[in-house]
Backbone as CSV, one residue per row, in Angstrom:
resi,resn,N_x,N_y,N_z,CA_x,CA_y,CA_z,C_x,C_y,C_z
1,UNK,0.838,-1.173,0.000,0.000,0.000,0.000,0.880,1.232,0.000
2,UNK,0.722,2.079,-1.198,1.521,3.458,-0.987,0.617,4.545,-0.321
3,UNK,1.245,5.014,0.632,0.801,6.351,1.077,1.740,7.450,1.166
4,UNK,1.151,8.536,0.684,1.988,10.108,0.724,1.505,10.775,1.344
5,UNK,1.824,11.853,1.051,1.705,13.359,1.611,0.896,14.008,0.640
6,UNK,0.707,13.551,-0.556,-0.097,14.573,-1.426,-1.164,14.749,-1.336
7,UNK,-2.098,16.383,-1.304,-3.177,16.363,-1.131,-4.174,15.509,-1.733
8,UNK,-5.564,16.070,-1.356,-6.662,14.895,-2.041,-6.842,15.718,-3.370
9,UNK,-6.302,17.175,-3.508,-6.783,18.116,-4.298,-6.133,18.280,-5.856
10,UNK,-4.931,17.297,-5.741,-4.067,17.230,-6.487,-4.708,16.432,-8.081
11,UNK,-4.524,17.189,-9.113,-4.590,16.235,-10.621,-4.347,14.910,-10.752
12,UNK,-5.288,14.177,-11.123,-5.321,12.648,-10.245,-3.768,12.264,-11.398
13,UNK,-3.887,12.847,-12.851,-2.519,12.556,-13.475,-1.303,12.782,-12.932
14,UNK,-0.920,14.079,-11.829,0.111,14.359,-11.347,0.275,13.355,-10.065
15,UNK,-1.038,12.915,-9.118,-1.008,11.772,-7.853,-0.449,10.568,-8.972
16,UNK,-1.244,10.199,-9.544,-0.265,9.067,-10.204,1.321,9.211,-11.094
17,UNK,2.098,9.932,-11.478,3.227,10.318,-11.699,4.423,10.501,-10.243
18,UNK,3.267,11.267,-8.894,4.513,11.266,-7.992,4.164,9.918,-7.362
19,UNK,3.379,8.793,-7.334,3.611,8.046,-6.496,3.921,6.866,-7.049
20,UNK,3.990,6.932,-8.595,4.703,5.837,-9.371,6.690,6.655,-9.364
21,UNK,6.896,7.505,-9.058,7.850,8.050,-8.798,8.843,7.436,-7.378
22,UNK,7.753,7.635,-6.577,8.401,7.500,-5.110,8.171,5.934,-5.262
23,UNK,7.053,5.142,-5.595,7.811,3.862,-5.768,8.893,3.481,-6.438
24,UNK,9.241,4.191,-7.433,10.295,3.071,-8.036,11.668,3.455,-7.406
25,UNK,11.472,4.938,-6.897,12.809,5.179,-6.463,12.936,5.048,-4.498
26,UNK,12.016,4.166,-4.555,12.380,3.714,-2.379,12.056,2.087,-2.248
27,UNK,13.275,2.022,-2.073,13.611,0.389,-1.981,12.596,0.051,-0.910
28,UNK,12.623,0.853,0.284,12.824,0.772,1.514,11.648,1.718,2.086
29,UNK,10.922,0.821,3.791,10.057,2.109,3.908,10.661,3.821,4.712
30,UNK,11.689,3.549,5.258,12.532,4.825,5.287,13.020,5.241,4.305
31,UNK,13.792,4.824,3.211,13.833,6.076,2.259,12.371,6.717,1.419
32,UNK,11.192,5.899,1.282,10.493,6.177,1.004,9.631,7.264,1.878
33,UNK,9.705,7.190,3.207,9.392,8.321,4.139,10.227,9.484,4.171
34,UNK,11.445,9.113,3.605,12.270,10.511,3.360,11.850,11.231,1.840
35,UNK,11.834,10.268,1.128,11.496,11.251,-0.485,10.068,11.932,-0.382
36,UNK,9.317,11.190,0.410,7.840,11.838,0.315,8.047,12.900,1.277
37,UNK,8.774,12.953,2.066,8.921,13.988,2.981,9.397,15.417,2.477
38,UNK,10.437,14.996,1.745,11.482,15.633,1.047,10.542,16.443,-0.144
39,UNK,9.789,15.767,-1.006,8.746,16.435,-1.923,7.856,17.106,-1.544
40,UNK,7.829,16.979,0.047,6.164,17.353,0.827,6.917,18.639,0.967
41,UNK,8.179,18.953,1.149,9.042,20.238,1.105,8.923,20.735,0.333
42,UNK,9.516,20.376,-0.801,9.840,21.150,-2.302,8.131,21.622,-2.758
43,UNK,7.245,20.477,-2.719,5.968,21.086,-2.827,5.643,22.211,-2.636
44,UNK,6.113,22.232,-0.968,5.161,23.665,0.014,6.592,25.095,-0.298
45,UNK,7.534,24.836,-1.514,8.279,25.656,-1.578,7.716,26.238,-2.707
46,UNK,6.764,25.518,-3.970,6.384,25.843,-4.725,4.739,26.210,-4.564
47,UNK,4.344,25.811,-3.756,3.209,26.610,-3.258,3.156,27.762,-3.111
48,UNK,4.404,28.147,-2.001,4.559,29.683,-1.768,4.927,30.541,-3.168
49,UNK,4.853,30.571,-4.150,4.939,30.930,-5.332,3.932,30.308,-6.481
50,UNK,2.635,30.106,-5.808,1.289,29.601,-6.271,1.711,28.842,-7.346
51,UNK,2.656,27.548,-7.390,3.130,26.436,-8.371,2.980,25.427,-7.847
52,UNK,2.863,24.543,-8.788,2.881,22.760,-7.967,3.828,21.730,-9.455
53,UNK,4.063,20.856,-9.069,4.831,20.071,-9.993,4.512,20.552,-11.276
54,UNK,3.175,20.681,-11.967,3.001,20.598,-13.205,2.658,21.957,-13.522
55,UNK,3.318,22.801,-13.278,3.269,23.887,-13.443,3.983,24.398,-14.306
56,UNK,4.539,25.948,-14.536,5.432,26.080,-15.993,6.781,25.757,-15.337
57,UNK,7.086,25.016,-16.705,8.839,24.471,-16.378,9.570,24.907,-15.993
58,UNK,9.630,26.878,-16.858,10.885,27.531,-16.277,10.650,27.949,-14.755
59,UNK,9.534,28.250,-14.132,9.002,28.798,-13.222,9.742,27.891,-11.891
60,UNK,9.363,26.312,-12.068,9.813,25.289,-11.456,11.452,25.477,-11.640
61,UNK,11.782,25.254,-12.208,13.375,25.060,-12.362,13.820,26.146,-11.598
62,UNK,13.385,27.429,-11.246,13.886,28.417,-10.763,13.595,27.888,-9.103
63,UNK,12.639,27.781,-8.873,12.480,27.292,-7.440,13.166,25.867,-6.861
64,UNK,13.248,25.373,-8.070,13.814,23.619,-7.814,15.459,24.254,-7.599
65,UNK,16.131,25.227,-8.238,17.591,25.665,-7.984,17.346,26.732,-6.667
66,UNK,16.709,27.428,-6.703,17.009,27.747,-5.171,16.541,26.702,-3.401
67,UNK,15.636,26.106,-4.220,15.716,24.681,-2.941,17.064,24.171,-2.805
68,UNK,17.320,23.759,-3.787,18.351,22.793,-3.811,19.686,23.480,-3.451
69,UNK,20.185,24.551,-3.421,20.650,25.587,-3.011,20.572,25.625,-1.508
70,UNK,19.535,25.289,-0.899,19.392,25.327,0.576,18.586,26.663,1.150
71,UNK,17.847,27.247,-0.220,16.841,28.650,0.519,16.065,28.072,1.518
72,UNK,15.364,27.038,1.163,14.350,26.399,2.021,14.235,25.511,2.991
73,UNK,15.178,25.707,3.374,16.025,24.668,4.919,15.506,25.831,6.320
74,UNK,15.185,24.953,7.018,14.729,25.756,8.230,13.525,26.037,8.643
């Protein structure tokens, strides 16, 4: 049974993309509690800039480099 973090509100195409995602990439149920965790981040980083995964590319890429960067730690 997979369970996430993603809302109920989410494009049922984008719920199925991140959780065929987080399966293939969590062996394990701790790393799998870390990536969903980890996305439940990056998510609520792109929220605050009214975006979600399937949003415009360049828009994402700009927020996906300042996450990853470490803006959103803390």
């Amino acid at each position: 049974m997979l369970v996430t973090t993603t809302p109920a509100t989410l494009p049922v195409k984008l719920q199925l993309a991140l959780a065929a995602w987080l399966d293939e990439h969590s062996a394990r149920p701790l790393t799998h509690g870390a990536y969903d965790a980890e996305m439940g981040r990056f998510r609520a980083a792109l929220a605050r800039v009214d975006l979600d995964l399937d949003g415009d590319y360049g828009l994402v890429a700009l927020v996906a480099q300042a996450y990853a960067a470490g803006g959103d730690r803390g």
